[in-house]
Residue frames relative to the residue before (quaternion, step in Angstrom):
aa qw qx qy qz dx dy dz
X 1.0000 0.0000 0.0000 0.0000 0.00 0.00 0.00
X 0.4261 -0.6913 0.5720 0.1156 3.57 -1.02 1.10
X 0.0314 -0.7845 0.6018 0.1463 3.63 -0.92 0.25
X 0.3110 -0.7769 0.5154 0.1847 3.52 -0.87 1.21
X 0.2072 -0.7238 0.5651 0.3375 3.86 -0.88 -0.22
X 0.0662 -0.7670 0.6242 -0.1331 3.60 -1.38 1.41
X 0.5068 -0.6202 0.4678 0.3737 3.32 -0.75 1.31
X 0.1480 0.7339 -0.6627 0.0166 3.15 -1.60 0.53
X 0.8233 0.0644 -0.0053 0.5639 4.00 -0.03 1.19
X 0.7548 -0.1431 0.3171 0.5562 3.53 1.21 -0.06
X 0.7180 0.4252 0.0036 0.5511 3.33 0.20 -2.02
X 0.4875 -0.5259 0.6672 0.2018 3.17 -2.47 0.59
X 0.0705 0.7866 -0.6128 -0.0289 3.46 -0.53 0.50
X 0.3786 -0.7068 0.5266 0.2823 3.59 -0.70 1.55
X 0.1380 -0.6601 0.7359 0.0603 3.62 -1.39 1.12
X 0.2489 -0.7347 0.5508 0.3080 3.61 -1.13 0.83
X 0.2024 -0.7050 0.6580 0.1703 3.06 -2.05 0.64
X 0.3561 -0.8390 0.4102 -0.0312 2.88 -0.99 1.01
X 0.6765 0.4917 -0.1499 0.5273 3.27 1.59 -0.87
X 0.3765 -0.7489 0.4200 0.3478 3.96 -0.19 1.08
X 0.6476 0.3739 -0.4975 0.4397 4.17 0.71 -0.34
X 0.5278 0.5507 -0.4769 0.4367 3.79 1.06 -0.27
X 0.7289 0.3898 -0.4121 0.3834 3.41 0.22 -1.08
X 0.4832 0.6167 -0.5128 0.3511 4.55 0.82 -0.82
X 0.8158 0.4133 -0.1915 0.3564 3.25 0.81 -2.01
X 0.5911 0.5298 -0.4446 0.4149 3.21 0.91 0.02
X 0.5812 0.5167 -0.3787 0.5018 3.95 1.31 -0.72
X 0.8156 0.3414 -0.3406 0.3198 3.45 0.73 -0.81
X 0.3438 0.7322 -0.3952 0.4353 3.27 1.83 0.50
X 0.6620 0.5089 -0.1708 0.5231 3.23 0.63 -1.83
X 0.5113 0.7149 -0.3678 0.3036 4.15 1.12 -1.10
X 0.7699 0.5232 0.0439 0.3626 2.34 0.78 -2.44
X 0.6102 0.6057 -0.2378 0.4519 3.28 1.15 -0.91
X 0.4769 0.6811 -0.2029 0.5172 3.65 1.43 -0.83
X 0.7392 0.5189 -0.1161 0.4133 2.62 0.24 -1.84
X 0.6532 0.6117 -0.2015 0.3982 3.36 0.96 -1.42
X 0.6182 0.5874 -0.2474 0.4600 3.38 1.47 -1.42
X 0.5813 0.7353 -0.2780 0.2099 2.76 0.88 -1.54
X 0.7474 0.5532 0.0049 0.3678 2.42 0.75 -2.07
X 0.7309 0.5171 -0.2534 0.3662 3.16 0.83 -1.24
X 0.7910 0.3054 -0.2915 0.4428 3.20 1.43 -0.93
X 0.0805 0.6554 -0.5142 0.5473 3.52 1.22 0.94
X 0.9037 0.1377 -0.1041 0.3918 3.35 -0.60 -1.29
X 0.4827 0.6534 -0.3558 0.4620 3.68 1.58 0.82
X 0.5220 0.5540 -0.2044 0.6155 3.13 1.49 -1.39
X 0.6623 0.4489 -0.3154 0.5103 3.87 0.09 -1.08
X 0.7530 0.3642 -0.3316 0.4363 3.75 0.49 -1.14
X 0.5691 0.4971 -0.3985 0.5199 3.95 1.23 -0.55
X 0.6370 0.5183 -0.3760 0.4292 4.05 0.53 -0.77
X 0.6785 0.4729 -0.3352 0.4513 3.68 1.08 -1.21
X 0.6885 0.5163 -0.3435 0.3761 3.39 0.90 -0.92
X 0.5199 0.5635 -0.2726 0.5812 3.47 0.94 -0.99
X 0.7885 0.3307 -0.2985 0.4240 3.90 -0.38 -0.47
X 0.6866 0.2084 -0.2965 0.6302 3.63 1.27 -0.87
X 0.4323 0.4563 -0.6317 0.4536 3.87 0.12 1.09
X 0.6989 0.5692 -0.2836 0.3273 3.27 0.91 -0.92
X 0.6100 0.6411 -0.1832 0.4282 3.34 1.43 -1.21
X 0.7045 0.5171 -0.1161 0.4721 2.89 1.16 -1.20
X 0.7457 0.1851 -0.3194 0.5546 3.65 0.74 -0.09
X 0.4381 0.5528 -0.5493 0.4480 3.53 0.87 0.44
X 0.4449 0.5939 -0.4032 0.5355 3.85 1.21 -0.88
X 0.7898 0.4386 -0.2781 0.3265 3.43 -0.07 -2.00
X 0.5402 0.6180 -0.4040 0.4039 3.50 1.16 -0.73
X 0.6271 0.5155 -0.3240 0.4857 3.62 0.57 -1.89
X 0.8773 0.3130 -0.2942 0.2139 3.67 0.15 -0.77
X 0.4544 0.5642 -0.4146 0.5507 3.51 1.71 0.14
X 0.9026 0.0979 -0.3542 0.2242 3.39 0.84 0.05
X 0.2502 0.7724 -0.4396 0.3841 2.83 1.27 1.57
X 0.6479 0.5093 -0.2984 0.4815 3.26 1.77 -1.39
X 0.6907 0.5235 -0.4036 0.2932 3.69 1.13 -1.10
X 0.6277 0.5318 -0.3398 0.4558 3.53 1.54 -0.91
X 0.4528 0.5759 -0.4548 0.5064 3.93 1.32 0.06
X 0.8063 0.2426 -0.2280 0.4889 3.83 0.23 -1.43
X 0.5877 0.4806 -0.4543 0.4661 3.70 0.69 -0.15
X 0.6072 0.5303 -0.3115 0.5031 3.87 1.13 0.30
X 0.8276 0.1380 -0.2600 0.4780 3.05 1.43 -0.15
X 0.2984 0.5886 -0.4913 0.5684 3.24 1.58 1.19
X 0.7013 0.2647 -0.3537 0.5595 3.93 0.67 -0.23
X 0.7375 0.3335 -0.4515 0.3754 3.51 0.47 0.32
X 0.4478 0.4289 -0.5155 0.5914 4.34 1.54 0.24
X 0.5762 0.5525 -0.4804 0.3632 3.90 0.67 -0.41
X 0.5924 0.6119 -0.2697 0.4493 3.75 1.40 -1.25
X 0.7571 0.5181 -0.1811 0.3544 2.83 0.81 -1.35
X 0.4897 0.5999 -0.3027 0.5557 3.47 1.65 -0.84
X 0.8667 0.3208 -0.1933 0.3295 3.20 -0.11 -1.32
X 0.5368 0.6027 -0.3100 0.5025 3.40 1.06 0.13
X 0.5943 0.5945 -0.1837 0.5095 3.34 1.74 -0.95
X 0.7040 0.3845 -0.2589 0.5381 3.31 1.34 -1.15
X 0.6903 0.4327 -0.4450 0.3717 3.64 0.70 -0.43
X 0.5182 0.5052 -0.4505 0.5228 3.91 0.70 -0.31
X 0.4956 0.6508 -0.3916 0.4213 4.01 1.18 -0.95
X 0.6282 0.6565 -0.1538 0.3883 3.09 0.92 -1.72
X 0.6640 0.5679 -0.0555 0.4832 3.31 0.58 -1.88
X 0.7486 0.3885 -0.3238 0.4288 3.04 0.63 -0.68
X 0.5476 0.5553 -0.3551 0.5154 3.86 0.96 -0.66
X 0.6508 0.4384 -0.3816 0.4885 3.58 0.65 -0.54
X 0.6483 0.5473 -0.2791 0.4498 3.64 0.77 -1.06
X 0.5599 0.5535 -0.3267 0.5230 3.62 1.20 -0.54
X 0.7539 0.3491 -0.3099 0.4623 3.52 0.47 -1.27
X 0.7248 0.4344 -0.4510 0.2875 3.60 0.90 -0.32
X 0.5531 0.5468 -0.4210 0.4667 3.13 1.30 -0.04
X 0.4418 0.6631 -0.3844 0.4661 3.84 0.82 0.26
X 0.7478 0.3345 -0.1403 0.5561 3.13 0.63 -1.87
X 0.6125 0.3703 -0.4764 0.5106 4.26 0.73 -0.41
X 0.4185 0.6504 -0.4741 0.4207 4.14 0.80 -0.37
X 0.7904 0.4670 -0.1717 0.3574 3.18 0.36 -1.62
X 0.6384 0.6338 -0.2650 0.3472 3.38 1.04 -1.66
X 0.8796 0.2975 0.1214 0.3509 2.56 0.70 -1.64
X 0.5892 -0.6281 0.4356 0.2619 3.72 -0.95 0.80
X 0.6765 0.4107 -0.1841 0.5829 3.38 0.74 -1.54
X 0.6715 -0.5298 0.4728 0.2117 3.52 -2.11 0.82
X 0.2066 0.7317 -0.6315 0.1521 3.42 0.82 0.91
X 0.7899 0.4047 -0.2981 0.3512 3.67 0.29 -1.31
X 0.4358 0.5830 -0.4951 0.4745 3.68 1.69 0.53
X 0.6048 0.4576 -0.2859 0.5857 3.83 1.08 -0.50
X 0.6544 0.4199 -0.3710 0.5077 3.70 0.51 -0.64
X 0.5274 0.4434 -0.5150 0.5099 4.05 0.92 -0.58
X 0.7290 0.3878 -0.4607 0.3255 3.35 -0.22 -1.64
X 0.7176 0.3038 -0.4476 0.4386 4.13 -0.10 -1.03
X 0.4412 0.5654 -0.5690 0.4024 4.23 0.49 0.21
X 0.7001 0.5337 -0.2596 0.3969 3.49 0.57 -1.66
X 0.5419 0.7325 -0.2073 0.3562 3.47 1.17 -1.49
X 0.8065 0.3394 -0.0804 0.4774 3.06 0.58 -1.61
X 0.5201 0.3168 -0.4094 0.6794 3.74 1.21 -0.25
X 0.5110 0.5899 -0.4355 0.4486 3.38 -0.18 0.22
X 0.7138 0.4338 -0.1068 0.5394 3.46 1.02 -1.21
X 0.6003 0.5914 -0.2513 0.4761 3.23 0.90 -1.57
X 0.8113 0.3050 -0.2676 0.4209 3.62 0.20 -1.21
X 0.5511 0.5542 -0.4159 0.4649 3.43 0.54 -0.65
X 0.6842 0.5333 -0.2845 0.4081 4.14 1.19 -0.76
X 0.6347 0.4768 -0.2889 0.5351 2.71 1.71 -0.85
X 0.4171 0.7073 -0.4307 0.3744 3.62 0.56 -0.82
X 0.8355 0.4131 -0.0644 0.3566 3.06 0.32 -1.97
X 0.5712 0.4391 -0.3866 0.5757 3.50 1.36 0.04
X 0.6290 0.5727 -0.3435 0.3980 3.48 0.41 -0.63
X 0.5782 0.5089 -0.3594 0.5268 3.70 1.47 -1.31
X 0.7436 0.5905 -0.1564 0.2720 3.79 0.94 -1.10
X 0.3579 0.8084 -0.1747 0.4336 2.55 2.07 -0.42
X 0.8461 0.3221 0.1824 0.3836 2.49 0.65 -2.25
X 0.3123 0.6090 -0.3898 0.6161 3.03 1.63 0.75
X 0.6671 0.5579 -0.4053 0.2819 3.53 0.26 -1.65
X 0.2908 -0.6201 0.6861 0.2452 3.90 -0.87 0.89
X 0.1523 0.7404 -0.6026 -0.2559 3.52 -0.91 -0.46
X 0.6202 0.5682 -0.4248 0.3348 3.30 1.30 0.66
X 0.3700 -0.7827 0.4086 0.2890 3.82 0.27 0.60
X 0.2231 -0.8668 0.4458 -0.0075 2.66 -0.10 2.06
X 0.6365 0.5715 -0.3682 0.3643 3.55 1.42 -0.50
X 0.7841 0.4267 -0.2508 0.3745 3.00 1.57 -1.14
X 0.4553 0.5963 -0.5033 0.4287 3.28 1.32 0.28
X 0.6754 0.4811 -0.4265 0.3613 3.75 0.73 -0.62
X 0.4914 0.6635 -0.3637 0.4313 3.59 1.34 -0.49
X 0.8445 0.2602 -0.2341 0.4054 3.29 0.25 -1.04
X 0.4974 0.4750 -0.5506 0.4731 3.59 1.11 0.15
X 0.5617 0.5584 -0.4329 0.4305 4.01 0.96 -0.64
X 0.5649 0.6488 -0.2360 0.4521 3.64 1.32 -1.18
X 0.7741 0.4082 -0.1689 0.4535 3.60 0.99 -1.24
X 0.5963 0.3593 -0.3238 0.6407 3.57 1.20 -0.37
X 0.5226 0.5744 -0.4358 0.4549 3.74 0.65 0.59
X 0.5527 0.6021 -0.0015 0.5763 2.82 1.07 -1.43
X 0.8641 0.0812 -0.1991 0.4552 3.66 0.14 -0.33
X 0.5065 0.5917 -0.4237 0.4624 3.54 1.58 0.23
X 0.6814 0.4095 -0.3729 0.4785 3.51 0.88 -0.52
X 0.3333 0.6991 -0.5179 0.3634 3.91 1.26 -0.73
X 0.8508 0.3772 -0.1377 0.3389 2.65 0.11 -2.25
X 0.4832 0.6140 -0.4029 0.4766 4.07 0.98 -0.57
X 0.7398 0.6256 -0.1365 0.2067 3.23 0.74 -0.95
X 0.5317 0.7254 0.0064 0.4370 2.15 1.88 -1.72
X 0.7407 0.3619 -0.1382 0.5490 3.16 0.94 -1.97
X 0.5030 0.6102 -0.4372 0.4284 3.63 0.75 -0.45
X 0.6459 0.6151 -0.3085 0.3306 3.62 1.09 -1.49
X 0.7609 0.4510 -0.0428 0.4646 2.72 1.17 -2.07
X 0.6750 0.4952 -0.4180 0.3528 3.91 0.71 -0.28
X 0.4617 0.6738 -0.1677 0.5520 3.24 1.95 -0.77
X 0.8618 0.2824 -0.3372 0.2526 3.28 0.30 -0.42
């Protein structure tokens, strides 16, 4: 006589068989049942490889796009930088434009170096307002990739919805 094992309360409890087509179907039960595992975790491994490769894809992506946005705002940090430094040289210009209006003050009798102030004043006048405007540009620049940070939090709830799918797949299966 053969004894089979069968859930009973939790537990395996050996039941005897006794009959010889009972005892086949019960091997090709127990076969099949293998088999079944087998399979199942087969088609677990395959679901852990897909997940893994498109986790992978997906922050290679996230990569490409953090450094698309930084080469976007680092384009417009070298142009509030243009804009600065162009501000500071007209800045520049202007101090000269002061002293020449000093030295045409002096030369001269007539209110020239009152016209040489005013285009001095002008041009600082210009200068800051250039600066200003780099400084506002400045302060725009993101340098934190803001798109690609929203991706990969989109990536991580991805990422833990299939976990979990998985999970239950593991757990209803077993």
């Amino acid at each position: 006589m053969e004894e089979v094992m069968r859930p009973g309360n939790g537990r395996y409890a050996a039941v005897p068989v006794e009959d010889e087509s009972s005892k086949d179907l019960v091997r090709e039960l127990v076969a099949e049942g293998k088999h079944l595992l087998r399979e199942q975790l087969r088609l677990v491994q395959l679901e852990m490889h897909d997940l893994t490769e498109e986790g992978r894809r997906r922050f290679q992506q996230d990569v490409a796009l953090a450094k698309a946005e930084l080469k976007e705002e680092s384009n417009k940090a070298a142009r509030a930088g243009t804009a600065l430094g162009i501000g500071g040289i007209l800045a520049h210009a202007a101090l000269y434009l002061v002293l020449f209006a000093i030295v045409f003050g002096l030369g001269r009798v007539m209110p020239l170096w009152a016209a040489s102030l005013i285009v001095a004043v002008v041009t600082a006048a210009v200068g800051a307002f250039l600066i200003k405007g780099g400084i506002d540009r400045i302060k725009r620049v993101r340098l934190v990739p803001r798109r690609t940070i929203q991706q990969l939090q989109e990536d991580r709830s991805w990422m833990k919805e299939k976990s979990r799918a998985l999970r239950s797949t593991i757990r209803a299966n077993a």
